[in-house]
Backbone as a ProteinNet text record, in pm:
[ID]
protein_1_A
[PRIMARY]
XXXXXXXXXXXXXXXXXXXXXXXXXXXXXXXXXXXXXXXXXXXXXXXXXXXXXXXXXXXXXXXXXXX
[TERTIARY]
2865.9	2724.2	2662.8	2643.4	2537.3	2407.3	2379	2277.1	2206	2071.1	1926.2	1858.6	1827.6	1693.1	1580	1530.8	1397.7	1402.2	1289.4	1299.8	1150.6	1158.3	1039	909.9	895.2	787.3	712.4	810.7	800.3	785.7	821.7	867.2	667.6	637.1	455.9	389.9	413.2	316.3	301.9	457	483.4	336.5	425.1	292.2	181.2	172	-3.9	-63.4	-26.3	-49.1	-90.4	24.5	20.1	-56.2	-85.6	-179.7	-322.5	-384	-520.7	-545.9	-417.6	-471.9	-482.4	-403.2	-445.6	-527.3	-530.5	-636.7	-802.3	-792.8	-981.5	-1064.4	-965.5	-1033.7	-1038	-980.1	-994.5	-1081.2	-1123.9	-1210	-1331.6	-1385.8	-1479.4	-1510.9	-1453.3	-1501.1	-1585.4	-1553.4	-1629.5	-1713.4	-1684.2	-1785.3	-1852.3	-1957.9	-2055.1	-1984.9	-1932.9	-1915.9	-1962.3	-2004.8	-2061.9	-1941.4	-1948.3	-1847.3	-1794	-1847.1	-1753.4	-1665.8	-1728.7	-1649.8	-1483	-1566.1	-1397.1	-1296.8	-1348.1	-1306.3	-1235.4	-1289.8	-1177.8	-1144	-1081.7	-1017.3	-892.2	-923.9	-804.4	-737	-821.6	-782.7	-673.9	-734.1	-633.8	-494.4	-552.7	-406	-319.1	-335.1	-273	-199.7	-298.6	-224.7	-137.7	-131.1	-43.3	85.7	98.9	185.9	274.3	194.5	265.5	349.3	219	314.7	452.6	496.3	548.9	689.3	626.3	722.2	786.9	726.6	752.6	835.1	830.8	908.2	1048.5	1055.8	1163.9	1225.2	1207.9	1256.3	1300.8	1257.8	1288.6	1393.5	1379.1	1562.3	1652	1644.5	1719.1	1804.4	1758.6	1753.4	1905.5	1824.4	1895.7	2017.6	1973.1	2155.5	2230.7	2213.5	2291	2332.5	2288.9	2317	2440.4	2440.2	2494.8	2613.1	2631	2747.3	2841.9
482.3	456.4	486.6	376.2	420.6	457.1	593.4	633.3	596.2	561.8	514.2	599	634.5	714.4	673	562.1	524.6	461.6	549.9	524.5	468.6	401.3	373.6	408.8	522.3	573.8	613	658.4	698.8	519.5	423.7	300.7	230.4	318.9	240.5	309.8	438.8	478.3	455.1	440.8	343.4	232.6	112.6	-5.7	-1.3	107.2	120.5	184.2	243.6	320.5	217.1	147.6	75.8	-82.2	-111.7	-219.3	-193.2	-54.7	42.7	5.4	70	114.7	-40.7	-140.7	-267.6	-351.3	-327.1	-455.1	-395.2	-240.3	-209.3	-269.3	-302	-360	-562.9	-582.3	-723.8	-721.4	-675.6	-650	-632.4	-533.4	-495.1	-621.4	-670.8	-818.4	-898.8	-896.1	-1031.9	-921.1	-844.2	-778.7	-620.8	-629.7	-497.4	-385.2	-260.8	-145.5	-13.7	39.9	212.5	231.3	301.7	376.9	470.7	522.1	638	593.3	488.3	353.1	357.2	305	247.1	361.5	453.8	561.9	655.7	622.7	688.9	644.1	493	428.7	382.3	362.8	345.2	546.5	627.6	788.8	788.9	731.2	755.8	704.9	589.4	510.9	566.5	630.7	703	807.7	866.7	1032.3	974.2	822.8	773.3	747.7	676.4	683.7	808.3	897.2	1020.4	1101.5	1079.6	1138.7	1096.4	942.1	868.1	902.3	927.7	974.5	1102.6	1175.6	1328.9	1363.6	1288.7	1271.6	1187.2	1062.8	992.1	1130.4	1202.8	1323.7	1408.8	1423.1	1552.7	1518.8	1357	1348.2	1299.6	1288.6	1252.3	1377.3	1477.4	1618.5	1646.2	1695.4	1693.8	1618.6	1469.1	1411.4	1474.6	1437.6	1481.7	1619.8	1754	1895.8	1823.5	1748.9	1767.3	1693.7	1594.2	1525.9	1546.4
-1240.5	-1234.8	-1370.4	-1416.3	-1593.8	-1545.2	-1635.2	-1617.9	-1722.5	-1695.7	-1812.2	-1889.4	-2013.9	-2007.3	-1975.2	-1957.4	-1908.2	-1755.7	-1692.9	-1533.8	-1536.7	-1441.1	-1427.3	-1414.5	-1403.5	-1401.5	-1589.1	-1617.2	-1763.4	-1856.4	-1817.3	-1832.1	-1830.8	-1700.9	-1679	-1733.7	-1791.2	-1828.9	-2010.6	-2045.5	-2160.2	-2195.5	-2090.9	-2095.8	-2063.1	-1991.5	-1972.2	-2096.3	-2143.7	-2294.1	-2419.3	-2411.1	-2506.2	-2470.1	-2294.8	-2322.2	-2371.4	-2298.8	-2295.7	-2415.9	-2536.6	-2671.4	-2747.4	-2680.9	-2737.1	-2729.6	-2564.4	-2517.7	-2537	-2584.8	-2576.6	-2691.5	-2835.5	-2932.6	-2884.5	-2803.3	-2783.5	-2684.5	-2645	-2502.2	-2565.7	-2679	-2721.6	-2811.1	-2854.9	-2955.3	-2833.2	-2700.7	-2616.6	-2557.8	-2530.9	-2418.2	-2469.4	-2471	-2573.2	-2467.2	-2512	-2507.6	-2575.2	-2514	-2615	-2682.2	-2808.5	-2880.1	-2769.4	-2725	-2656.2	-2568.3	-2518.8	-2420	-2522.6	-2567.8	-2666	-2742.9	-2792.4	-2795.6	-2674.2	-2531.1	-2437.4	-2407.3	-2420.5	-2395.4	-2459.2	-2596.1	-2701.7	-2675.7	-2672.9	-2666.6	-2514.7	-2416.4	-2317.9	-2339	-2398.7	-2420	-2507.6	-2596.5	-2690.8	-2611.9	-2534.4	-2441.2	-2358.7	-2316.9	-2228.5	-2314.2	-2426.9	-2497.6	-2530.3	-2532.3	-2612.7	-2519.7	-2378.7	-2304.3	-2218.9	-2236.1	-2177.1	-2287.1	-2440.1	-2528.6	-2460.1	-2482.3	-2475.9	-2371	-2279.3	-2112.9	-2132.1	-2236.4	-2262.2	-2359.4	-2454.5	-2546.5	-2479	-2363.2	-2288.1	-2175.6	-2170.5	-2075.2	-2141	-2255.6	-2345.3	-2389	-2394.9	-2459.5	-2341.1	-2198.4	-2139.8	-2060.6	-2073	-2077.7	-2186.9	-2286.2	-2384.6	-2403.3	-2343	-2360.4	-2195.5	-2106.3	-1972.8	-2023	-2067.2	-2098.6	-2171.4
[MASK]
+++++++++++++++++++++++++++++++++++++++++++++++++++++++++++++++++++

C-alpha cells in the first residue's frame, strides 16, 4: 500500500488558500470592496496556505523519522 503525503484534507485547504488569495484581487477589479474586505481575504488565504504547508512538513517529518 503506497502511502501519500498529501491527504485530502490538507490537499483543500491547499486550494482554498490559494484560490481566496487569488481570486480577491480579480473580484475586487469588478465588484467595489472595502480595503479591509480585501485585506481579510487575500490574509485568510495566506493563513490557509501556510497552514496547509505546515501540516504537509509535519507528515513528511514523520514518515520519514518511521521508515
Amino acid at each position: 500500500m503506497k502511502s501519500t503525503l498529501f491527504i485530502k484534507p490538507v490537499l483543500l485547504l491547499l486550494v482554498s488558500g490559494l484560490l481566496l488569495t487569488s481570486l480577491t484581487p480579480i473580484l475586487a477589479r469588478y465588484y467595489p470592496f472595502p480595503d479591509s474586505v480585501k485585506g481579510f481575504l487575500t490574509g485568510m488565504g495566506l493563513m490557509l496556505e501556510v497552514l496547509a504547508l505546515s501540516r504537509i512538513r509535519r507528515k513528511k517529518k514523520l514518515f520519514c523519522t518511521t521508515s
